[in-house]
VMD Tcl script that builds the backbone (N, CA, C; Angstrom):
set m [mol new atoms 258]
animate dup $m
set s [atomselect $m all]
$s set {name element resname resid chain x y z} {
  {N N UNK 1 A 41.762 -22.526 3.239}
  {CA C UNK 1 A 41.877 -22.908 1.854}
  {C C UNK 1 A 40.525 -23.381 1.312}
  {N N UNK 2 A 39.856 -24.101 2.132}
  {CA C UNK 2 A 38.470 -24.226 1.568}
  {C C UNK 2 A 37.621 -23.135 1.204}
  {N N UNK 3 A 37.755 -21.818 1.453}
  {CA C UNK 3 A 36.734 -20.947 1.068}
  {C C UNK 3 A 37.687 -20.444 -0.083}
  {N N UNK 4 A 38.864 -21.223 -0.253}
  {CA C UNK 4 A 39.807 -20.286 -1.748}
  {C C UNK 4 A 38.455 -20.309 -3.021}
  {N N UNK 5 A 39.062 -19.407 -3.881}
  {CA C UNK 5 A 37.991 -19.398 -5.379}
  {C C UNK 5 A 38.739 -20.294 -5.909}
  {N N UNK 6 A 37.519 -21.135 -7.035}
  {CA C UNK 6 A 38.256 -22.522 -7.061}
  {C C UNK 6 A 39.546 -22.072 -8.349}
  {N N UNK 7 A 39.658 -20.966 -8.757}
  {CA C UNK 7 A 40.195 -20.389 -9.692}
  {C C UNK 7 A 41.982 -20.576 -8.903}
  {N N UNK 8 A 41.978 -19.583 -7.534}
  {CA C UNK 8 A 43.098 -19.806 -6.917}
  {C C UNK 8 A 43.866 -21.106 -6.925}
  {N N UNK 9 A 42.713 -22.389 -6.385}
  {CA C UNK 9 A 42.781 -23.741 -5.916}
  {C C UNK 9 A 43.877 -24.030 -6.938}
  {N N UNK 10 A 43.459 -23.935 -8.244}
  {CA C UNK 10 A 43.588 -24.673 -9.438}
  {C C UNK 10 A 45.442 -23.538 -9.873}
  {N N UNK 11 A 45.531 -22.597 -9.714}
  {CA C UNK 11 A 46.569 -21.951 -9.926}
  {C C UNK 11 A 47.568 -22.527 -8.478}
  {N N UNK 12 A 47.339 -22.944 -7.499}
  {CA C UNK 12 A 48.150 -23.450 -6.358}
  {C C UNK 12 A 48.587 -24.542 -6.797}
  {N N UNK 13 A 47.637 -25.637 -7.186}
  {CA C UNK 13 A 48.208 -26.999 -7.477}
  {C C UNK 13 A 48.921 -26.580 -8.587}
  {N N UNK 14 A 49.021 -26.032 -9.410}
  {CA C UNK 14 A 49.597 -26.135 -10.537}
  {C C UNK 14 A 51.245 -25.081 -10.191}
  {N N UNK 15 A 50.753 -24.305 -9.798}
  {CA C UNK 15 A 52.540 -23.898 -8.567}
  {C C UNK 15 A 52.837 -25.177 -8.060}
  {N N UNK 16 A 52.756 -25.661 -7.254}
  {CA C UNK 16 A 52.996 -26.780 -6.872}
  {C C UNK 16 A 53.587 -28.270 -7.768}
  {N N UNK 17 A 52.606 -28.093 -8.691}
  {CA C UNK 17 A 53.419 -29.087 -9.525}
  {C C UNK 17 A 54.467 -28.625 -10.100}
  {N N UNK 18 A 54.385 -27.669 -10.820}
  {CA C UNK 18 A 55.380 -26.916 -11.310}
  {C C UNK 18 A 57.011 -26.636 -10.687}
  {N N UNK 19 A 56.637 -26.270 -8.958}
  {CA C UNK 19 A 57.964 -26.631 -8.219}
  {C C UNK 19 A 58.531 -27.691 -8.044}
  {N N UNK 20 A 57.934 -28.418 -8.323}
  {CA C UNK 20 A 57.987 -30.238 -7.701}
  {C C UNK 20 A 58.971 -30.799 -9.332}
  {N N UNK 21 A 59.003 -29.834 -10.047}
  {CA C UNK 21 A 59.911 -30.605 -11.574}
  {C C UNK 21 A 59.131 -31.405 -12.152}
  {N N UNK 22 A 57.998 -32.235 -11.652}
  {CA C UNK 22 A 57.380 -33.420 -12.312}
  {C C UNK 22 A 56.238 -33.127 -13.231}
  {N N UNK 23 A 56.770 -34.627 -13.994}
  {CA C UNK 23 A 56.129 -34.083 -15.634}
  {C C UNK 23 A 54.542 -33.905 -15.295}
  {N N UNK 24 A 54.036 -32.949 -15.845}
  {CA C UNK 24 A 52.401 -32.679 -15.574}
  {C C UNK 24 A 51.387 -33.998 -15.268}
  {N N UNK 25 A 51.707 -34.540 -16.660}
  {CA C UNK 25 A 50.831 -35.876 -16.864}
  {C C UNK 25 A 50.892 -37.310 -15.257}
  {N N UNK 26 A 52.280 -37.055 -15.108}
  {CA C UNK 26 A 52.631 -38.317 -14.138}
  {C C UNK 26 A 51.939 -37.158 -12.851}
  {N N UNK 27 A 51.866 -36.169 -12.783}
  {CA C UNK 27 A 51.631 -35.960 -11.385}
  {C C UNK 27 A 50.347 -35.709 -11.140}
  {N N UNK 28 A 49.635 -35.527 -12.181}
  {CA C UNK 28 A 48.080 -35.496 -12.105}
  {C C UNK 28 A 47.033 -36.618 -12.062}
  {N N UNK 29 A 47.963 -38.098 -12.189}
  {CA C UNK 29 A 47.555 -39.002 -12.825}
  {C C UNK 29 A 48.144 -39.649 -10.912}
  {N N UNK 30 A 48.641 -38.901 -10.671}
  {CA C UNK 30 A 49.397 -39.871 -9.341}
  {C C UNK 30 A 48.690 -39.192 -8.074}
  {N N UNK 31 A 48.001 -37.920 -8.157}
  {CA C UNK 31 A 47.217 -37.195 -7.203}
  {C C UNK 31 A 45.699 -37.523 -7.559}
  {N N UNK 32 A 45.369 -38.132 -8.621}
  {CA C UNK 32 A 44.102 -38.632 -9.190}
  {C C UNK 32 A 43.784 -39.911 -8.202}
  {N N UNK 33 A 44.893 -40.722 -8.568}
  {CA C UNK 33 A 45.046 -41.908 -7.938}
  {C C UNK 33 A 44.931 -42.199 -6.408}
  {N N UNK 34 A 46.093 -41.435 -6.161}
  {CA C UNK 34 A 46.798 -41.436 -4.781}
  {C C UNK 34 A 46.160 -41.024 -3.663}
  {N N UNK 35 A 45.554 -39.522 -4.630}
  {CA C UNK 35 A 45.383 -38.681 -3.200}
  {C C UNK 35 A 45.683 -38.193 -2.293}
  {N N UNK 36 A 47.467 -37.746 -2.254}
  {CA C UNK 36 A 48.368 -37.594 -1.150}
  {C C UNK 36 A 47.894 -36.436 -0.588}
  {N N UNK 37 A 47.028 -35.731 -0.884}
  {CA C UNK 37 A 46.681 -34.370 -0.125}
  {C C UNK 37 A 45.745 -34.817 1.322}
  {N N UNK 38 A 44.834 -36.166 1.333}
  {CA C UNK 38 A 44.044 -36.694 2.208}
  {C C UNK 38 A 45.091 -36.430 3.811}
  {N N UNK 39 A 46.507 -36.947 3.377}
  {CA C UNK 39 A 47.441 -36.579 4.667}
  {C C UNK 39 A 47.757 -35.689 5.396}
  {N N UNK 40 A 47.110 -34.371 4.323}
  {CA C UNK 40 A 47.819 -32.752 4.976}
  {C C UNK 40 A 46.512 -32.136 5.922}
  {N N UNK 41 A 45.854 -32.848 5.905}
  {CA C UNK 41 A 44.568 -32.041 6.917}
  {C C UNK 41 A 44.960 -32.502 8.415}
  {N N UNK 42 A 44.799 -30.568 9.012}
  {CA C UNK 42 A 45.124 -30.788 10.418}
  {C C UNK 42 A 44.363 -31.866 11.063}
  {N N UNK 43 A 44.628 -32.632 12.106}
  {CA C UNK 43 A 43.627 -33.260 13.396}
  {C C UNK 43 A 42.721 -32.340 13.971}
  {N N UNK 44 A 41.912 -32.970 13.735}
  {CA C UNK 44 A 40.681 -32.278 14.710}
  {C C UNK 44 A 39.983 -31.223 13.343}
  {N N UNK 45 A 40.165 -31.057 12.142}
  {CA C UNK 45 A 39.496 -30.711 11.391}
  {C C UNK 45 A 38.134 -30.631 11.213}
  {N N UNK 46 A 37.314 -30.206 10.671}
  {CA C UNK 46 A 35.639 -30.270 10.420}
  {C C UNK 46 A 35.691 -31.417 9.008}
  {N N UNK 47 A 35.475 -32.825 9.664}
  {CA C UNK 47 A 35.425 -33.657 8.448}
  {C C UNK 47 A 34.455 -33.489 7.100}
  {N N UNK 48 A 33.224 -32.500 7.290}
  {CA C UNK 48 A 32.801 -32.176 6.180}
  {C C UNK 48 A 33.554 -30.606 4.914}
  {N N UNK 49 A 34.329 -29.723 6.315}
  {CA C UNK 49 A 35.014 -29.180 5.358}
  {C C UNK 49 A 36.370 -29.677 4.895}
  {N N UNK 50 A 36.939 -31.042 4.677}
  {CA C UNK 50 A 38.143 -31.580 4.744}
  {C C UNK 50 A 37.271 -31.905 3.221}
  {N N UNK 51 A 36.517 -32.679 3.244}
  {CA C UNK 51 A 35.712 -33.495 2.258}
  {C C UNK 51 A 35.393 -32.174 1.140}
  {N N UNK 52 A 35.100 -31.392 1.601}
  {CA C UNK 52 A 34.798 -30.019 0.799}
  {C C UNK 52 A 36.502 -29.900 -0.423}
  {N N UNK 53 A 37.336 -29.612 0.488}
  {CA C UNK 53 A 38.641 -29.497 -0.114}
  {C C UNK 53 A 39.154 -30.311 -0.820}
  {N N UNK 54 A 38.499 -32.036 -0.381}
  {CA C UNK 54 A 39.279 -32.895 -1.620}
  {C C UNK 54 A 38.685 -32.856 -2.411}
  {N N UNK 55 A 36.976 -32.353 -2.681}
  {CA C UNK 55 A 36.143 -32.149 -4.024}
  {C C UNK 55 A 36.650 -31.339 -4.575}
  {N N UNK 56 A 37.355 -29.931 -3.988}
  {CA C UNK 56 A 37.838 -29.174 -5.052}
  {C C UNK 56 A 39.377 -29.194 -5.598}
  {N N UNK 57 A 39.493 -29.856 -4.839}
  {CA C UNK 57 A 40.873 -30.415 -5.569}
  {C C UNK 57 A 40.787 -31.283 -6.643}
  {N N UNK 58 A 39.740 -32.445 -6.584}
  {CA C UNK 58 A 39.318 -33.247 -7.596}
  {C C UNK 58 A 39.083 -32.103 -8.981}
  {N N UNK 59 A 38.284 -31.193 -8.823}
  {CA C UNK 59 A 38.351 -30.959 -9.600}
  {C C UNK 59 A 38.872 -29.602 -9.836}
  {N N UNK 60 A 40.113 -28.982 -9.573}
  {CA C UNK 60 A 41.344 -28.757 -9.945}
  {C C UNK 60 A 41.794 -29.038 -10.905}
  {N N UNK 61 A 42.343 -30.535 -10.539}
  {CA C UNK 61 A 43.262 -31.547 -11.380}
  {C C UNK 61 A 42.486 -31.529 -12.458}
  {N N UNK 62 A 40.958 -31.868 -12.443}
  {CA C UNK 62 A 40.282 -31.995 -13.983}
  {C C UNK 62 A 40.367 -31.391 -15.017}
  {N N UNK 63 A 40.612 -30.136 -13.918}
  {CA C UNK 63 A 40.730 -28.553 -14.905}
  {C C UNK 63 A 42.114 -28.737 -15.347}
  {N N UNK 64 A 43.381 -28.749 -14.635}
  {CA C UNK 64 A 44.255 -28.987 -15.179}
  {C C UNK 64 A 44.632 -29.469 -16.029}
  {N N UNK 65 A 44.193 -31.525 -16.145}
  {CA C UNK 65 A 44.194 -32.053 -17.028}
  {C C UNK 65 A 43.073 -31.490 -18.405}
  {N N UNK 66 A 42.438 -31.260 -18.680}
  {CA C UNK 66 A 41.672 -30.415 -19.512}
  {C C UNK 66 A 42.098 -30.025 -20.546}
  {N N UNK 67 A 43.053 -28.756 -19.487}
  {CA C UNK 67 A 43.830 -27.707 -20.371}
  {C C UNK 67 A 45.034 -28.407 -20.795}
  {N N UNK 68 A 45.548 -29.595 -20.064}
  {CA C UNK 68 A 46.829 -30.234 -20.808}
  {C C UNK 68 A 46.108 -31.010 -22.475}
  {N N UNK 69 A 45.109 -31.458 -22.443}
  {CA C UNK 69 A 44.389 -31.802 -23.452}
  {C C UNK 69 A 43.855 -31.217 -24.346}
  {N N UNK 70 A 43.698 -29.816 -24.556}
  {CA C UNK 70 A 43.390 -28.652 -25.367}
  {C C UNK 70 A 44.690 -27.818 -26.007}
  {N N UNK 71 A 45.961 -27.848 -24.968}
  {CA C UNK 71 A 46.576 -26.993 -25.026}
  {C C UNK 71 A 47.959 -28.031 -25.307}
  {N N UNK 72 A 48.655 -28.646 -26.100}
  {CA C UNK 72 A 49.308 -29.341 -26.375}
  {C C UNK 72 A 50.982 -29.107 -26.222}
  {N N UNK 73 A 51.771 -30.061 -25.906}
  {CA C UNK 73 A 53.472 -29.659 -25.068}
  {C C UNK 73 A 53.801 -28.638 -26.225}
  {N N UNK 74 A 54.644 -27.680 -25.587}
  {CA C UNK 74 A 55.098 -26.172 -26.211}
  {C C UNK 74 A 56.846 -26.847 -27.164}
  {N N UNK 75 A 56.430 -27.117 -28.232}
  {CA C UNK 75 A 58.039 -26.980 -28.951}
  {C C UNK 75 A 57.983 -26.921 -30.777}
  {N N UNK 76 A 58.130 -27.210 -31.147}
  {CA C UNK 76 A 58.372 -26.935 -32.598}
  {C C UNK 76 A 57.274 -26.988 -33.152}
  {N N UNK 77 A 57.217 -28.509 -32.911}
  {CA C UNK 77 A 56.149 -29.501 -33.952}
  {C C UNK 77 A 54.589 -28.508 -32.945}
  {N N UNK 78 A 55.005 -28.204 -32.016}
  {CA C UNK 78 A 52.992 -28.108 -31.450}
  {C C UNK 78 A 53.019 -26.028 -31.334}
  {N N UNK 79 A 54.102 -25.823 -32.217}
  {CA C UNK 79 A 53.490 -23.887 -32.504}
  {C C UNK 79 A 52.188 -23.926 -33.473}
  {N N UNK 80 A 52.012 -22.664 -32.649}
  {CA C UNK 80 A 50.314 -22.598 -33.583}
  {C C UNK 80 A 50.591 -21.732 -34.849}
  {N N UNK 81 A 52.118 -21.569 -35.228}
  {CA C UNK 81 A 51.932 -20.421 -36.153}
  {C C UNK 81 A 53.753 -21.209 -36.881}
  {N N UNK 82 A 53.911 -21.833 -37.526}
  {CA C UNK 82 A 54.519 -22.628 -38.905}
  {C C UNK 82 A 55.300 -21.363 -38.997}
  {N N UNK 83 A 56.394 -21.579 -38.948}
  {CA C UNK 83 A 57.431 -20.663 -39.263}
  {C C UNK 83 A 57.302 -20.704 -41.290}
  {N N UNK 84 A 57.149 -19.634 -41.863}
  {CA C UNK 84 A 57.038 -18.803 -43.451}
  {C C UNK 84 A 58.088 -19.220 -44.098}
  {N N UNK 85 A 59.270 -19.890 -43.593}
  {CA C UNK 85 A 60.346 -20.035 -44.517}
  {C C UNK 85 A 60.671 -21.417 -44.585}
  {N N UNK 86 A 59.561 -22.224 -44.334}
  {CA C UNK 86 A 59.132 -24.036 -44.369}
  {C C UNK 86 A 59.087 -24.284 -45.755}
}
mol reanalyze $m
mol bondsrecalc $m
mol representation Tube
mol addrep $m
């Protein structure tokens, strides 16, 4: 996973959140924090490519959050195109 393109990286976590049901904001804000991915690296790993993977995960999430900040929740009030008979 460390040699993934960080393009993939960023489409995995976001599968991932996406399966998980949880609202974008709380789970980006709780893997920001948390860091629960630090747990999933095998033993006996190469601690500089472990360190490699949580940088690009860091910034993953950035990207993620980003686009939650550009790209605003999908429902009435946030269409980009005003329904004509308003």
């Amino acid at each position: 996973m460390v040699s993934s393109l960080l393009k993939d990286l960023v489409q995995q976590v976001e599968g991932y959140m996406h399966a998980t049901h949880s609202n974008p904001g709380e789970f980006i804000a709780a893997w920001k924090n948390l860091e629960p991915y630090r747990v999933a690296i095998p033993v006996g790993s190469d601690p500089l490519a472990a360190e490699l993977l949580f940088s690009n995960i860091k910034v993953a999430l950035a990207i993620l959050e980003s686009r939650r900040k550009i790209r605003p929740a999908a429902g009435p009030a946030a269409s980009p195109h005003p329904s004509l008979g308003r």
